[in-house]
C-alpha positions as CSV (number, residue, x, y, z in Angstrom):
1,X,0.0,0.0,0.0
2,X,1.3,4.0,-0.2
3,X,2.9,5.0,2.6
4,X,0.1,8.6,4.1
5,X,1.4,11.7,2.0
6,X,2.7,13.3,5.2
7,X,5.5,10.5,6.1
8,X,9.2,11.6,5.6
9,X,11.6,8.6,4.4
10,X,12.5,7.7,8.0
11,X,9.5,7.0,8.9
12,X,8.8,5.2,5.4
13,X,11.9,3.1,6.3
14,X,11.0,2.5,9.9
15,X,7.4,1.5,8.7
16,X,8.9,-1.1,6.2
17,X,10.5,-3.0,9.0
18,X,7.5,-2.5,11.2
19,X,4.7,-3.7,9.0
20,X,5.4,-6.6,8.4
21,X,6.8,-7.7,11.8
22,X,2.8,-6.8,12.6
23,X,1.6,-8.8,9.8
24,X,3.6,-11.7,10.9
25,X,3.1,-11.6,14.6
26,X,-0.9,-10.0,14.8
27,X,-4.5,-10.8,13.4
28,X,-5.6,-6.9,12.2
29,X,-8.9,-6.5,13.4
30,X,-9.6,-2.6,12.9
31,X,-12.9,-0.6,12.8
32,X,-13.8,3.1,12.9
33,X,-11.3,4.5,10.4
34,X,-14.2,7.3,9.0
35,X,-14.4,8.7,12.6
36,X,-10.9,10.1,11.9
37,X,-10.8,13.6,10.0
38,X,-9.0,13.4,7.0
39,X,-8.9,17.5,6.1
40,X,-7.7,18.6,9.8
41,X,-5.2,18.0,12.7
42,X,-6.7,15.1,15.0
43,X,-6.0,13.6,18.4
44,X,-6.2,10.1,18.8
45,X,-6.4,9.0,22.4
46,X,-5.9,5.5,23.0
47,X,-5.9,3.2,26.1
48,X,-2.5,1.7,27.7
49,X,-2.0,-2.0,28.7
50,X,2.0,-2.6,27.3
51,X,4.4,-1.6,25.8
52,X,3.8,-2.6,22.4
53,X,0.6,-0.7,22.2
54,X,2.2,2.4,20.1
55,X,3.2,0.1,17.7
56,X,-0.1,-1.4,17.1
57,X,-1.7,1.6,17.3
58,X,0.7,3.3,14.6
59,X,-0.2,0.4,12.6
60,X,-4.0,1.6,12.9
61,X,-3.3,4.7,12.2
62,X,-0.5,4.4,9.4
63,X,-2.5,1.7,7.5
64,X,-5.8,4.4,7.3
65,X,-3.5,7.4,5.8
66,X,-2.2,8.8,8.7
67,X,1.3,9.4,10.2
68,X,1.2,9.8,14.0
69,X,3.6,12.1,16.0
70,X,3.9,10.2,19.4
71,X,3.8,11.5,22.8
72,X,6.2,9.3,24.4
73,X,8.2,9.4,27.8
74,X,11.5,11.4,27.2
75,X,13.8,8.3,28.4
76,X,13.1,6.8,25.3
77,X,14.6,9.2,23.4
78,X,18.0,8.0,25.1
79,X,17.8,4.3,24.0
80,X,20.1,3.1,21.3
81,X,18.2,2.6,18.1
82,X,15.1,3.9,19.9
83,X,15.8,7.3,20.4
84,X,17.5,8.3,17.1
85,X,14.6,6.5,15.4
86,X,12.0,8.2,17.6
87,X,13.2,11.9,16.5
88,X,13.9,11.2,13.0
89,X,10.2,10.0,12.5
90,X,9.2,13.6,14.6
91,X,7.7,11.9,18.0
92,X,6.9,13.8,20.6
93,X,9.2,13.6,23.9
94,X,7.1,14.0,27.3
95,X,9.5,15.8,30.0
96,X,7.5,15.4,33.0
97,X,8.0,17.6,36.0
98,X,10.9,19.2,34.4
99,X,11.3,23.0,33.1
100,X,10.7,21.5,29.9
101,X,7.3,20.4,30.7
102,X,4.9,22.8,28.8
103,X,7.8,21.8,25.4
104,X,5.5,18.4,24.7
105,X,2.6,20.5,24.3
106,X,3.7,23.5,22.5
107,X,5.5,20.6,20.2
108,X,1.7,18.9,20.2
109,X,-0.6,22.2,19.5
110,X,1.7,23.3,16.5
111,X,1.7,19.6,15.2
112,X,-2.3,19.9,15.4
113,X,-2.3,23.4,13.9
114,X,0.1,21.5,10.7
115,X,-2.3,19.3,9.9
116,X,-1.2,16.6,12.2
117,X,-2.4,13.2,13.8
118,X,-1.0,13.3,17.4
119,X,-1.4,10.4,19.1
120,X,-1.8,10.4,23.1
121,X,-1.7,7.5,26.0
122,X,-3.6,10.0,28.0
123,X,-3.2,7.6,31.3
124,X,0.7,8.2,30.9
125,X,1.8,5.0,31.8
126,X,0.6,1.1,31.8
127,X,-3.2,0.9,33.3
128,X,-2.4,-0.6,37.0
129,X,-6.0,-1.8,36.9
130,X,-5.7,-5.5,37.6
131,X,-8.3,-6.5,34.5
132,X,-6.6,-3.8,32.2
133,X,-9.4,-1.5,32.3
134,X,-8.5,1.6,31.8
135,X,-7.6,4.0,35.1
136,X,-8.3,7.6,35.8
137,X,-5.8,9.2,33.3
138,X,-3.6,12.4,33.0
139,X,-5.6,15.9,32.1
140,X,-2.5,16.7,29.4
141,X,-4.9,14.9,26.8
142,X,-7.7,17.8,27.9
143,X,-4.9,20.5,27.9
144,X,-4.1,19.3,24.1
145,X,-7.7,19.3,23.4
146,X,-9.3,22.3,24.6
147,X,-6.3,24.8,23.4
148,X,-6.5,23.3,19.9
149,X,-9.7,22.6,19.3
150,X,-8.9,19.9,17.3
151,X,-11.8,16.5,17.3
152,X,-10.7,14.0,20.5
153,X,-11.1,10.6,18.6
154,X,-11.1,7.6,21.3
155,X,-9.3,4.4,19.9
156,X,-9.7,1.4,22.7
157,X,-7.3,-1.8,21.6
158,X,-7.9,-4.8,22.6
159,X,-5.2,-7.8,22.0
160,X,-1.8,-5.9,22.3
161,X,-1.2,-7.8,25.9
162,X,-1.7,-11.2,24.5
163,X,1.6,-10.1,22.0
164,X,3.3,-8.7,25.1
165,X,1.9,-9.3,28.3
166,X,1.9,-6.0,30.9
167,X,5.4,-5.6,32.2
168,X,6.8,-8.3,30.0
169,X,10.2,-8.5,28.0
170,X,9.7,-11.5,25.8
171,X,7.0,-11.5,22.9
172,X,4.6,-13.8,22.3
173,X,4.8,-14.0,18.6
174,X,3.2,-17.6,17.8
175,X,0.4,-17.8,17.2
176,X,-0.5,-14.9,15.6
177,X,-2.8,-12.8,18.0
178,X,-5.7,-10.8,17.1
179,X,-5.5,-7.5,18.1
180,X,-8.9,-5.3,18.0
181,X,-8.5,-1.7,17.3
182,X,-11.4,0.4,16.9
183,X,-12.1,4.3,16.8
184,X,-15.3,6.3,17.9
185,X,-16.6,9.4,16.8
186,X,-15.1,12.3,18.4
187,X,-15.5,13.6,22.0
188,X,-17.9,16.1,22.8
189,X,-15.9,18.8,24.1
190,X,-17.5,22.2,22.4
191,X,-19.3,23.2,25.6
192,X,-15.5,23.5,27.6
193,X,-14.2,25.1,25.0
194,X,-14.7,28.7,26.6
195,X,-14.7,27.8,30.3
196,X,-11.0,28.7,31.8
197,X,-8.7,25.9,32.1
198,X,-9.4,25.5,35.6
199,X,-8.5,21.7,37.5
200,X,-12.2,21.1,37.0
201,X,-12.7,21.7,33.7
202,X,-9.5,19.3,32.8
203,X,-10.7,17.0,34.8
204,X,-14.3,16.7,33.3
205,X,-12.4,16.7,29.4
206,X,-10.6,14.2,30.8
207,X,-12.9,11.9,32.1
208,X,-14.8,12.4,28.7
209,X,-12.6,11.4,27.2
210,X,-11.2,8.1,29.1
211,X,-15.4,7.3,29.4
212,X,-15.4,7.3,25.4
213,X,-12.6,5.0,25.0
214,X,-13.6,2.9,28.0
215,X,-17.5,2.6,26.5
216,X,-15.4,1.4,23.2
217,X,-13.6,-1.2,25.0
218,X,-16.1,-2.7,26.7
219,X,-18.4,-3.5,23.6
220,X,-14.9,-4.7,22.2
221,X,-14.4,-7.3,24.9
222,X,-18.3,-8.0,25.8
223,X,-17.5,-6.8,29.2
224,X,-18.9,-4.1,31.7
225,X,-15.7,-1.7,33.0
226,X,-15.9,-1.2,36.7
227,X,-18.1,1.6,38.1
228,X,-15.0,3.4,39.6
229,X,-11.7,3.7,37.1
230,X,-8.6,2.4,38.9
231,X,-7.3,5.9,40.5
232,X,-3.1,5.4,41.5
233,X,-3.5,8.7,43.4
234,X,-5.9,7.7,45.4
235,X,-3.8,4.2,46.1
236,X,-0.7,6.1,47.3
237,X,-2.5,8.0,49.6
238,X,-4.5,5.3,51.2
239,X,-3.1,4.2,54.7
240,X,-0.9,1.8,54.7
241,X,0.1,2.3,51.0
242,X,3.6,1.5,50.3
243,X,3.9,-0.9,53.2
244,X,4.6,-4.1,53.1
């Protein structure tokens, strides 16, 4: 197939090694390509269960016409091979509680404002919910969201952790796994859009947001999520958190 108009050769080259390693390893089951805009800057916010989920996602995405700029952790960006392939294919580095902080989103927004897909994890990390639900995320996806204006679409993937299991090192390549990956119509945002970017209204973008993708997963696995997303907060500041 043509490699989306917006790829540079790097990430042609790194998607010719990639592909196929996919192909030969996962079952593509994909749905919900239309909701993604094809004439405008998107997000596309996805759940996290291991490691391998960007890559399946950028598989999702690169195989509908669209080349995703990555927010990924900035440590990865000092692994051999990793790192010098993450810049040259333009993702996006995520310096956490660092003076370069606000860099991943001013490197986001003018992505968006390009005509860019940027592609977010907006839990930040692994989910640490025991079932792989999806946990109470991060409010940088809402920050990205409300100061672009750009359509929020929730991707939910199903089928990574059977390649990779959460935490593990060694793939599971054989069989071939089918992995699930399907996109929803955009979030509802508009009505935030002129409220000030106050914890609260984060917070409700947020949770609109995570809600879509975890409404997505559920019909995905024929489960029901649990009432309350897994909140780590809320575990390190129970008593006795951290003991043994």
């Amino acid at each position: 197939m043509p490699s989306p108009l917006r790829s540079n050769r790097a990430y042609r080259n790194v998607a010719r090694i990639v592909r196929p390693f996919l192909f030969a390893t996962t079952r593509p089951d994909w749905h919900g390509a239309e909701h993604m805009p094809t004439d405008r800057g998107f997000i596309a916010a996805s759940n996290h269960m291991t490691e391998v989920d960007p890559l399946t996602l950028a598989h999702f995405l690169w195989d509908h016409g669209h080349v995703p700029r990555i927010l990924a952790k900035a440590s990865l960006f000092s692994v051999p091979v990793v790192g010098p392939a993450l810049r040259a294919t333009g993702q996006i580095p995520v310096h956490r509680e660092t003076a370069a902080a606000g860099d991943s989103l001013r490197s986001a927004v003018d992505a968006i404002a390009q005509g860019e897909c940027v592609a977010v994890f907006p839990e930040g990390t692994l989910t640490r919910d025991p079932a792989l639900w999806p946990m109470v995320a991060r409010t940088g996806v809402a920050r990205l969201a409300l100061t672009t204006r750009a359509p929020v679409v929730p991707i939910a993937q199903w089928g990574p952790q059977d390649l990779l299991p959460r935490y593990g090192k060694v793939l599971r390549a054989v069989p071939r796994k089918k992995v699930t990956v399907v996109a929803g119509p955009p979030v509802e945002l508009d009505d935030l859009y002129d409220r000030p970017q106050d914890s609260a209204t984060l917070r409700e973008a947020t949770a609109r947001v995570m809600a879509a993708i975890t409404r997505q997963l559920e019909q995905v696995r024929g489960e029901q999520a649990p009432a309350e997303a897994f909140d780590m907060r809320r575990r390190r500041t129970e008593p006795g958190a951290g003991q043994a």
